[in-house]
C-alpha positions as CSV (number, residue, x, y, z in Angstrom):
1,X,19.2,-16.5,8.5
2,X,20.8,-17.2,4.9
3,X,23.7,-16.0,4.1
4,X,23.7,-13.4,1.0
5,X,27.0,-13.1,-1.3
6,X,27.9,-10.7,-3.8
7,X,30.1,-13.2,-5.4
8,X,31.5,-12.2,-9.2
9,X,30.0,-7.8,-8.0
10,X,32.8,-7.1,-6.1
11,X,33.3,-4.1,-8.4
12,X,30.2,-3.1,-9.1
13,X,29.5,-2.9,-5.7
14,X,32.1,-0.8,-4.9
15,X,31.6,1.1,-7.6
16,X,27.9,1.5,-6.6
17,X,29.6,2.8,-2.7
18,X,32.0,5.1,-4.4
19,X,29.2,6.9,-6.1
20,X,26.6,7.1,-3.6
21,X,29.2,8.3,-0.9
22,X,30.3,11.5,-2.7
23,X,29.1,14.6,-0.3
24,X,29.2,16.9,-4.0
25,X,27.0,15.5,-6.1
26,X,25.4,18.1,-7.9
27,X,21.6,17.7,-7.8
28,X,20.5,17.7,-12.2
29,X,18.3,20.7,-12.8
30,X,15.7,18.1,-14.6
31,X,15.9,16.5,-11.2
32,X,11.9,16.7,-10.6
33,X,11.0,16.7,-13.8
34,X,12.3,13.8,-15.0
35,X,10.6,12.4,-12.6
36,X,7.3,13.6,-13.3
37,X,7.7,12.8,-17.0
38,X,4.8,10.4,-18.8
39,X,3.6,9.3,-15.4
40,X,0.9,7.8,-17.6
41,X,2.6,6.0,-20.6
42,X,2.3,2.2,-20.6
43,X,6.4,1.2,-20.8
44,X,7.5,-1.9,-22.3
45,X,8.7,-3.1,-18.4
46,X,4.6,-2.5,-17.1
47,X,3.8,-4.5,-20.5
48,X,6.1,-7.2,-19.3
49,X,4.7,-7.6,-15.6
50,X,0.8,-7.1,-17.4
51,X,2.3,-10.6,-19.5
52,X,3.5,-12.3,-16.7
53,X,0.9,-11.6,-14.5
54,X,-1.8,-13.2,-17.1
55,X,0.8,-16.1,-17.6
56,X,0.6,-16.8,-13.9
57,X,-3.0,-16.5,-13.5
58,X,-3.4,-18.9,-15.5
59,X,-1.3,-21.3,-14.4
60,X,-2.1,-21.0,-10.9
61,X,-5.7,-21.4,-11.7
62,X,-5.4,-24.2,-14.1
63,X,-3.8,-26.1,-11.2
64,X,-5.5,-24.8,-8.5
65,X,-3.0,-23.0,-6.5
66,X,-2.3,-19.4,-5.3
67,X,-0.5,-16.7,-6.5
68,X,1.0,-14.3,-4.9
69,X,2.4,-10.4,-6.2
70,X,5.2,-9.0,-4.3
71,X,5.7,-5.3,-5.1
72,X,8.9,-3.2,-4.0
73,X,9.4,0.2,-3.9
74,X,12.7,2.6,-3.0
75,X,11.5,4.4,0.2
76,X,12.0,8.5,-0.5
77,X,12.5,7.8,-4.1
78,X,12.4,12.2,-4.8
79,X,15.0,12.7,-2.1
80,X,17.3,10.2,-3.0
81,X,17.0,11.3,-7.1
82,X,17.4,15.0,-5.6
83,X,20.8,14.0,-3.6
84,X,23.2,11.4,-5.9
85,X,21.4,12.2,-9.5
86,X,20.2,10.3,-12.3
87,X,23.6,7.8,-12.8
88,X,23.5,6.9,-9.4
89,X,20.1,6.0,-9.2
90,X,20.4,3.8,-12.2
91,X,23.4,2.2,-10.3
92,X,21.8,1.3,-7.2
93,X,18.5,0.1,-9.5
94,X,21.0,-2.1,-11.2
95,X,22.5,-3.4,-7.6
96,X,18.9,-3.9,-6.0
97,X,17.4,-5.6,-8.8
98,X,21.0,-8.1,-9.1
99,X,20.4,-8.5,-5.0
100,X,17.2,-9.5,-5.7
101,X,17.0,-11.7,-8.4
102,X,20.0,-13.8,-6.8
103,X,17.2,-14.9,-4.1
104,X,14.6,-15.8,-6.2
105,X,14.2,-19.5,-5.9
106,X,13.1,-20.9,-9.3
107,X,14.4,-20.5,-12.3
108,X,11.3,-19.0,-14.1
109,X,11.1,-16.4,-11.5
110,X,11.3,-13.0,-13.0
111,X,12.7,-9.4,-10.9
112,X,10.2,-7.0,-12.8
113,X,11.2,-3.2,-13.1
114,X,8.0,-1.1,-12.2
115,X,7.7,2.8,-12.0
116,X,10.8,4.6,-11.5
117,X,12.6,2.9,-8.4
118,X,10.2,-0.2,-8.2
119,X,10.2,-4.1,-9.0
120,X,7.4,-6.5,-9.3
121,X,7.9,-10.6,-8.2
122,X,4.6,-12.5,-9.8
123,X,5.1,-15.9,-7.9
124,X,2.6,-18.7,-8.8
125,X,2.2,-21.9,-6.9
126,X,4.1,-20.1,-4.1
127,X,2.8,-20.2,-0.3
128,X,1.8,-17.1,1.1
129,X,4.3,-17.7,4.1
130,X,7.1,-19.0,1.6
131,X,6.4,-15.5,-0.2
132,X,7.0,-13.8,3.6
133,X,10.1,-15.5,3.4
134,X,11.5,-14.4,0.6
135,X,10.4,-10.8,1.1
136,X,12.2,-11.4,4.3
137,X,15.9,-12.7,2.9
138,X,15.1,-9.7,0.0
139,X,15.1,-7.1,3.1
140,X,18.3,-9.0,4.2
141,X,20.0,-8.9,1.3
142,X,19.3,-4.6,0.6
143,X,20.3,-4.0,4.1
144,X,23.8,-6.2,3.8
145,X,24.2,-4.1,0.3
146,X,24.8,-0.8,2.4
147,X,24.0,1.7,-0.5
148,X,24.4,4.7,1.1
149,X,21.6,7.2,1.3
150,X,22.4,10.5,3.3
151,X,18.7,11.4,2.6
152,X,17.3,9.0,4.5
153,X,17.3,9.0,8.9
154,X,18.0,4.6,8.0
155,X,21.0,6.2,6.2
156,X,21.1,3.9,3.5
157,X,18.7,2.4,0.8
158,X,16.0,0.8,1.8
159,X,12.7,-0.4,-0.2
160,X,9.0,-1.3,1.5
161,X,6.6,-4.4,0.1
162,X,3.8,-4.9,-0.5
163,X,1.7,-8.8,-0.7
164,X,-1.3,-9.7,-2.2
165,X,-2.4,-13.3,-1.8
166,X,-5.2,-14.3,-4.1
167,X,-6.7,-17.8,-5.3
168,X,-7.0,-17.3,-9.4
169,X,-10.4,-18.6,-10.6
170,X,-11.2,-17.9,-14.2
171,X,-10.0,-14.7,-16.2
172,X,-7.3,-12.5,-14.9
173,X,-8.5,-10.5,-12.5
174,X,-5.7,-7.5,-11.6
175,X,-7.0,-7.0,-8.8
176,X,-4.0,-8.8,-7.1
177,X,-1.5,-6.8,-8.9
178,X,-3.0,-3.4,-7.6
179,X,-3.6,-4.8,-4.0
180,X,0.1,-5.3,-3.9
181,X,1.0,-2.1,-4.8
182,X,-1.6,-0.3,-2.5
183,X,0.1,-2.1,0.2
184,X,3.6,-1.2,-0.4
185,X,2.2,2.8,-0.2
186,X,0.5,1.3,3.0
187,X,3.8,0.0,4.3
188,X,5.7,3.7,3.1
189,X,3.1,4.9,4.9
190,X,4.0,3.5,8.0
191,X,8.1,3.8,7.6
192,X,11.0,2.5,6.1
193,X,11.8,-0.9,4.9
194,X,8.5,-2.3,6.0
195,X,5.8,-5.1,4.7
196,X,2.4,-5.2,4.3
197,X,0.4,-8.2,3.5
198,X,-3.2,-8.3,1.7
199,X,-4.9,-11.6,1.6
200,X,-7.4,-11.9,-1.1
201,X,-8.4,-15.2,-1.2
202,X,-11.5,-14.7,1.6
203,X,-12.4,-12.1,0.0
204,X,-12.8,-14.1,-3.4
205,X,-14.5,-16.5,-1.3
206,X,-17.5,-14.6,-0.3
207,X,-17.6,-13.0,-3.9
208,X,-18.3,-16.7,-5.2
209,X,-20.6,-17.9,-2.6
210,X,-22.9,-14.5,-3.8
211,X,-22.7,-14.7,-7.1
């Protein structure tokens, strides 16, 4: 198992600790609905995944490799907002997606914001069981960050993922990107900090061999 550091966050972290382990937080009275607000409305950081996603399509199918979409969510994203507030939230954000992007192997690798409490990894030319393995080290890595979460039975933060495999032939197909996402609700679905795994690639098999 690989070691994570927090080298050069020493403060931040603690910082990040202090904040989430105040018992008086008030709960902001736009708590819900700021949460609700433009659920619909196309941000610049779903822009940015939509541009890297079509970037990596095409290399992956220019070379004839896969490409995989890792998508991470907060678990009990309302009840967390509802406990420690907006500023805290941003905090931990801001922690998770520094945890994260300290793994990522390559240096063109990206840690995409999505949604509210969410992050996106487009990985082309990446094994499906190298992208296990990173998903892995990422669980690691949020667990050994203790952000504490008294709205949660785990007790701290914790984020599901969700994997889609897929073989790129062609145009962008985003099918991938929304396979990955249905399968982090999957994994929410069936508790905390879990994975789920969607493999495309027979699937775009059979759809070739018809057509």
């Amino acid at each position: 198992m690989n070691k994570v550091t927090t080298s050069g966050n020493d403060g931040l972290w603690a910082r990040i600790r202090a904040a989430l382990g105040r018992t008086d937080a008030a709960v902001p009275a736009y708590g819900q609905a700021a949460i609700a607000k433009n659920p619909h409305k196309k941000s610049r950081p779903a822009q940015r995944i939509d541009e890297e996603l079509r970037r990596s399509w095409a290399h992956a199918a220019e070379r004839n490799v896969s490409l995989c979409v890792l998508a991470l969510e907060m678990d009990n994203y309302a009840e967390y907002f509802a406990a420690y507030g907006r500023e805290a939230v941003d905090e931990s954000i801001e922690a998770l997606d520094s945890a994260i992007s300290a793994l990522l192997p390559r240096e063109t690798d990206r840690c995409l914001r999505h949604g509210r409490a969410g992050f996106v990894l487009v990985l082309p030319d990446m094994p499906a069981l190298m992208a296990r393995d990173l998903a892995s080290r990422i669980a690691v890595a949020i667990r050994h960050a203790g952000l504490a979460n008294r709205a949660s039975h785990a007790g701290q933060v914790t984020m599901s993922m969700g994997l889609a495999v897929a073989n790129p032939q062609g145009g962008l197909d985003r099918a991938v990107l929304e396979a990955a996402h249905q399968a982090v609700k999957k994994a929410q679905r069936r508790g905390l900090a879990r994975l789920e795994v969607v493999d495309l690639r027979g699937r775009e098999e059979r759809q070739r061999r018809a057509a």
